[in-house]
Steps between C-alpha positions, in 0.01 A plus 500: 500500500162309376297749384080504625245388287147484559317138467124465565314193640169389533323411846242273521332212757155368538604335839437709779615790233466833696747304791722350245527789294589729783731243614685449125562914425671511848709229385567679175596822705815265660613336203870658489608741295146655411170696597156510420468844315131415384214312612129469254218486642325178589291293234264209572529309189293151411787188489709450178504141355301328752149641584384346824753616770426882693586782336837679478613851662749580244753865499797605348832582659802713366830447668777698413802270561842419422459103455490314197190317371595165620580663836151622543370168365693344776358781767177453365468179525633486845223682590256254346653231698509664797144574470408155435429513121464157382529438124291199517198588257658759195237777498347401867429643811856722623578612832712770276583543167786745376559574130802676348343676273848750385813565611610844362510370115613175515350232249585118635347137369614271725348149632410667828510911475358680199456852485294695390294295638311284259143616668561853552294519203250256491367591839373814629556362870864553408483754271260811662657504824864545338338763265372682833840567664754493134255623252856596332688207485599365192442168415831333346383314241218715377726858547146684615375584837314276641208718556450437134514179488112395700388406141652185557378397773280152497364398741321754761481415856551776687124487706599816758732681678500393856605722816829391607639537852773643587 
């Protein structure tokens, strides 16, 4: 029997974001073999690499689930397709955005899937919601919580927490 883990992805659109957003964590709730266990609270956050688009409504998710990390790639990138993400500007407007961030304590470098995710650090869009619902967790490659770890944090965009609706 394939044991659970728990894997945590980041949320984010700056497209019609509270409809999107809504739209992509019901689509995480079907993907097989998992369930939402956790859901942060809802950031506006100023756009990462390229400045003049809308801002970003960004979250994090935790998923407790029995898939491997290239299955939830796969999932998770279904979901982008089906709601019309287009990769056609890297760092540009996104109808939805999801992030593996972890998968229990797994520690990949591939071409397409790295995790931790190489971010998770550098931004506190990724990093401060995660904190919020797995203060706990430890991060693989560090072996600390990652509650301890906001030092390293970059680059600060988080402008609010927004209302979300549920």
């Amino acid at each position: 029997m394939i044991h659970e883990t728990h894997a945590y992805i980041a949320v984010g659109s700056n497209l019609d974001p509270l409809r999107n957003i809504r739209r992509g964590l019901d689509l995480l709730q079907a993907i097989p073999d998992s369930r939402v266990i956790a859901e942060s609270s809802w950031y506006l956050t100023r756009p990462w690499g390229i400045a003049s688009q809308p801002d970003f409504i960004n979250l994090a998710v935790g998923l407790a689930t029995r898939l491997s990390p290239r299955q939830l790639l796969v999932e998770t990138q279904a979901i982008e397709i089906r709601l019309g993400r287009l990769r056609a500007l890297k760092n540009g407007p996104r109808t939805i955005d999801l992030d593996l961030l972890f998968c229990g304590d797994a520690i990949l470098d591939e071409c397409d899937l790295r995790i931790p995710h190489p971010g998770l650090l550098l931004r506190d869009f990724m990093l401060m919601p995660l904190i919020e619902i797995a203060p706990e967790t430890i991060h693989p490659e560090f072996g600390l919580p990652i509650g301890e770890l906001t030092q390293k944090i970059q680059y600060r965009q988080i402008i609010a927490q927004v209302p979300c609706t549920q």
